[in-house]
N, C-alpha and C positions, 0 to 999 in steps of 0.2 A: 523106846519100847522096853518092857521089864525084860530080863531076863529069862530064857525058857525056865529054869529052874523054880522059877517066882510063881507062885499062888496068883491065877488071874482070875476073880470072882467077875467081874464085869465082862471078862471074853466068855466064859462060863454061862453067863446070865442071856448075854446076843446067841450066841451057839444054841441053847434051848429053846429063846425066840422065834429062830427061823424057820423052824417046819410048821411052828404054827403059824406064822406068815406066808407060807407058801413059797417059800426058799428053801429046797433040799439040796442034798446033795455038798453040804460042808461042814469037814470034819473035824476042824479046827479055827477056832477065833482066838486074835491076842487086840486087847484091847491096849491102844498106847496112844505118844501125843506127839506132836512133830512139830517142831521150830520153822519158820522160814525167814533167812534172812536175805536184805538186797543190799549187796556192794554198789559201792560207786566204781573200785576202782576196776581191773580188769583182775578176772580169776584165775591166778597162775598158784604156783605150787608154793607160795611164801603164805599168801591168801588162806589155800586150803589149813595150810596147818594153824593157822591163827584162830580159823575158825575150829577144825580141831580141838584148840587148847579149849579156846570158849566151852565148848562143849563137857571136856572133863575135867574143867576146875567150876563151870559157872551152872549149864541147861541143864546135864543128866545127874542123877543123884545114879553113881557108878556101883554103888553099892550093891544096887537092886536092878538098875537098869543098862543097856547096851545103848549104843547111838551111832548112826550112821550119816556121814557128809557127802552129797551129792550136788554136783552141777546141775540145774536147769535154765535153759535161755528163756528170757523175758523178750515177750516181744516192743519195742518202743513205743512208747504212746504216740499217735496220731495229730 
């Protein structure tokens, strides 16, 4: 996601869309982009930081933008 401080013309551009959509009632849009990746191995705390680093040497350009690392379960294929 940009940074709150960053100029977001594209969250700007959805945010004026929505009333005339028939969506009120929000008072802020941040327009950004989310990575997802899937480990093989099991996600413990050596994991996260790795993916970490990924993040702020490889996905976010840190400059302008923030980035956050969260766990979600997959469920197994069938």
């Amino acid at each position: 996601m940009l940074k709150p401080e960053i100029l977001d013309p594209q969250g700007q551009a959805v945010q004026r869309a929505l009333p005339r959509l028939g969506f009120e009632g929000v008072s802020d849009v941040r327009q950004g982009k989310r990575f997802e990746l899937e480990v093989a191995d099991p996600v413990d705390e050596a994991a996260l930081e790795r993916v970490r680093e990924m993040a702020r040497t490889f996905l976010a350009n840190t400059v302008i933008e923030d980035f956050h690392v969260r766990i979600e379960e997959v469920e197994a294929a069938r």
